[in-house]
N, C-alpha and C positions, 0 to 999 in steps of 0.2 A: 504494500500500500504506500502511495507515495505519500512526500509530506506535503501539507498545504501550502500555497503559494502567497507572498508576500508583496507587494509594488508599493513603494513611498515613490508619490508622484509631487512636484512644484509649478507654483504657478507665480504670479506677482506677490512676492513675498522678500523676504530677508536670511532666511534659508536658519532661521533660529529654532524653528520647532522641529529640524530635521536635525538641527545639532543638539537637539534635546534625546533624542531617540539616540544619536550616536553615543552621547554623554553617560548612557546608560550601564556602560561596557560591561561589567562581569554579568549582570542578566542579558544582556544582547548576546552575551557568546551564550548563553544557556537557551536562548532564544532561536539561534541559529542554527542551534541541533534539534528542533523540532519545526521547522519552519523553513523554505526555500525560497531564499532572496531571489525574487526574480526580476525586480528592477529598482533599483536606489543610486541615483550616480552620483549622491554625492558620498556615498559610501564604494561606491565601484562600475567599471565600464561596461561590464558585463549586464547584458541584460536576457530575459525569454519570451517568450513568446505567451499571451493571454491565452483563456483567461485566467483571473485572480482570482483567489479564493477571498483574502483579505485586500483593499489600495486603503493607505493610509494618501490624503491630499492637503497640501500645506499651499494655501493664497488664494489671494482672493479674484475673480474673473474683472480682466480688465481692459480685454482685445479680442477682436471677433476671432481669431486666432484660438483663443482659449477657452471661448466659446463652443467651439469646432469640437477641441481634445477634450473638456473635460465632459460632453454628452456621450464619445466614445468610451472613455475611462468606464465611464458608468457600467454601460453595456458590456463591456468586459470584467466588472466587479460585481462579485457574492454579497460581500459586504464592503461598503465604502464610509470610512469615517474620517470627517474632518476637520483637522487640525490648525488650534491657533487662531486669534482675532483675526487674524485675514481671513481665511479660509470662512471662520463663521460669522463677520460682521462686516464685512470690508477691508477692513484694517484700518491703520492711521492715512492709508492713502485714500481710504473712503472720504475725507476730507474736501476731495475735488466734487463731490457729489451735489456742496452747498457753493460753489462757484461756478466761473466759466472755463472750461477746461481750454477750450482756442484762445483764451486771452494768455493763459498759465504756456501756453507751449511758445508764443510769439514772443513772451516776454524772457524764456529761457531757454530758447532753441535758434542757431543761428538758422538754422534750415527748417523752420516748423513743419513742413508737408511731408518731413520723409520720417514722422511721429504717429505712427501707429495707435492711434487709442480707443478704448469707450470714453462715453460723458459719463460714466460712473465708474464706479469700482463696486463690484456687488460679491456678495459671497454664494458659495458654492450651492446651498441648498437654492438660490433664487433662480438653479439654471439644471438641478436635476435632484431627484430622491436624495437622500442622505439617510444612513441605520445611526449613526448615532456621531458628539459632534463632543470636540474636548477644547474646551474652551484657553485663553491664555494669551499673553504676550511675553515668554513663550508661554506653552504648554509646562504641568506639572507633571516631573517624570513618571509619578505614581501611580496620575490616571490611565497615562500610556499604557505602564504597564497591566493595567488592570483588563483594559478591554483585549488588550494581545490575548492574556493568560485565560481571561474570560472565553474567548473564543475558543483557543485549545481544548479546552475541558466541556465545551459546550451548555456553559450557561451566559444568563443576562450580567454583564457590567453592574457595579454596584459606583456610581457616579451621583455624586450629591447636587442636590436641588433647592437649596437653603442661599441664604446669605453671607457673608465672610464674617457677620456678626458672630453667627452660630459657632466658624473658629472659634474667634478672640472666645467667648466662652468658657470654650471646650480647653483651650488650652490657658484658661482664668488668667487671661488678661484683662489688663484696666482701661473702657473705654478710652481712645485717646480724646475723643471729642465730647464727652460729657465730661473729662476729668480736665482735662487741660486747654480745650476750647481748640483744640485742631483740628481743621477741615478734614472729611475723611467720608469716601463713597462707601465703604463697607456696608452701609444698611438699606443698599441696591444693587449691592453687585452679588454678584455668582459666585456661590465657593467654589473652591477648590484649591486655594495659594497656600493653605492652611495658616492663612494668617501673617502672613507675612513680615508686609510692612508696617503694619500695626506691633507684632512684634518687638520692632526696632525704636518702638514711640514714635513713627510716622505712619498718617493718614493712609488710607485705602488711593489709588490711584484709579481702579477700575477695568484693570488689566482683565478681569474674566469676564467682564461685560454684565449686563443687567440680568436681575434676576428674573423668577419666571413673572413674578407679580410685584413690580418697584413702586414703591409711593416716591415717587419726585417729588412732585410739589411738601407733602412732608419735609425731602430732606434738604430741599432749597430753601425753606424758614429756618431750617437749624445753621446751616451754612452759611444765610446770612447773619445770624446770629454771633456766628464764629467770626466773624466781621467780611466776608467776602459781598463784594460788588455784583451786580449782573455780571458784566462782563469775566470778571474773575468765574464765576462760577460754569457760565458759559466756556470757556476755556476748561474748565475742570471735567465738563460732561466730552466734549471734543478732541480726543485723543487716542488711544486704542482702539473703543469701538465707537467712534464717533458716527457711524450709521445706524448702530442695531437697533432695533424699533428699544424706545426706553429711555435711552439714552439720546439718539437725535431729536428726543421732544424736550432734554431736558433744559436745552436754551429756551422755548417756548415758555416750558415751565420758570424759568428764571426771571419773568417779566415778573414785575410788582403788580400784586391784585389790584385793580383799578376800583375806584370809587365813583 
């Protein structure tokens, strides 16, 4: 019986959630003995031929181009899960989604026509099925592992659907924004960092993107509270997953309740 097949594929990305999976090394070699790489080049040139059993896809779709590959990817994948804020929210190049992208290319391209782009940057599931989605800037190597191992053995991922509060918690830490008055997304974002930054006595950034059910407006009165401006807070929601439905309303939500 053979072993099941593996493909980490890339698309407009930074190539950091692919170096999360490499980062992994003594379970990657363990990994490796139950499982057949059959396409990763940033791991090696050698590739085989579809299909996959498993495609891990890191970035987010940003060219008709990749448009194209990642509908075939699909159809060549059992299971396809995708990895990292690009891949599930845009990424921080989602960015160009609230501007003009032909102003952004005239203004940094000496050649702008020979600029291949969409007017967005959209993530993976807005262009095909997706079985399940690991959130991060990067990714946390844990949950990698989780749905790999998960798969082997054939059951469901155990992948948390809570808050980054639910961490700090877990790991009895002290609010940093109720104790100290530091801004801090944590009681909108997506676990999985295991707390991080918070941690360190710094604020949540929002690297796993919103959660399934976020009170914005809640944590835009406490934020400002903390002393942040609209625009500061605007800036705060517009960064990693500055698309993912949640988080692109959180500038909306940032407007002062009108009278």
């Amino acid at each position: 019986m053979r072993p099941p097949t593996l493909a980490v594929w890339k698309f407009t990305s930074c190539d950091g959630c692919q170096l999360t999976l490499l980062d992994c090394e003594d379970e990657l070699l363990a990994l490796a003995g139950q499982v057949r790489i059959a396409h990763f080049l940033e791991a090696s040139s050698r590739t085989l031929p579809g299909p996959y059993d498993v495609s891990l896809v890191e970035g987010s779709i940003t060219t008709a181009e990749e448009e194209h590959r990642i509908r075939w990817i699909r159809e060549q994948s059992r299971v396809l899960v995708v990895i990292g804020a690009c891949a599930t929210a845009g990424g921080i190049q989602a960015l160009r989604n609230f501007a003009d992208v032909a102003e952004f290319r005239s203004l940094v391209y000496a050649s702008p026509g020979h600029v291949e782009s969409l007017a967005t940057s959209t993530p993976i599931s807005a262009h095909v099925p997706v079985d399940y989605e690991l959130r991060g800037c990067p990714i946390d190597r844990r949950q990698l592992l989780e749905v790999l191992s998960a798969f082997l053995v054939g059951r469901k991922p155990d992948l948390p659907d809570t808050s980054v509060c639910t961490e700090c918690k877990r790991r009895g830490l002290t609010c940093v924004m109720v104790a100290d008055g530091i801004p801090c997304l944590g009681p909108v974002t997506h676990a999985g960092c295991g707390a991080l930054c918070p941690a360190y006595h710094r604020g949540c950034f929002g690297c796993f993107g919103p959660m399934a059910t976020p009170n914005i407006p809640a944590l835009t009165a406490q934020l400002r509270a903390c002393g942040l401006d609209e625009a500061a807070i605007e800036r705060a929601f517009h960064t990693f997953n500055a698309a993912a439905p949640g988080f692109s309303e959180g500038a909306a939500a940032s407007d002062p309740p009108r009278r």
